[in-house]
Residue, then its C-alpha position, 0 to 999 in steps of 0.5 A: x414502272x408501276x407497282x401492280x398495286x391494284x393487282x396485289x389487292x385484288x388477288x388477296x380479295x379473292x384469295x381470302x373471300x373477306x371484305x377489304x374495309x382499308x389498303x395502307x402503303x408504307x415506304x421508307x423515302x429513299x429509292x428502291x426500299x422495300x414497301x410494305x402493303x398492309x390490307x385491313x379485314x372487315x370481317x370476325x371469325x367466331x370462337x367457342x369459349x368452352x367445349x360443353x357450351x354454346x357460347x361464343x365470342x367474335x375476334x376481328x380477322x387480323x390485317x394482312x401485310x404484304x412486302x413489295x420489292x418492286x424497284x422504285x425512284x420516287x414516292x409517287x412511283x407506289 
């Protein structure tokens, strides 16, 4: 069986009104271990450096991680 990737992916997307720029997926090989699904954000979040002035800065939205626990026997099941 194969894992919702796409779906994951997708609902993360819309969850987070964010553009997605890269999809990673980690997994230790051996058989049915967790994996890990990290999404990386093309997007900046603006940040006000003082109270009493107009200056700001830009700070990149962080990635997201996801762990996937779906039961899988080879690598080639992600």
């Amino acid at each position: 069986m194969k894992m919702p990737l796409l779906d994951l992916v997708e609902s993360q997307m819309i969850a987070n009104c964010l553009p997605l720029v890269a999809v990673s997926l980690a997994a230790v090989p051996h058989a049915n271990t967790p994996t890990v699904l990290t999404l990386h954000w093309h997007d900046f979040v603006e940040l006000k450096l003082h109270e009493d002035s107009e200056a700001v800065a830009y700070q990149s939205v962080p990635s997201s991680a996801l762990q996937v626990t779906q039961r899988w026997d080879q690598l080639d099941d992600a």
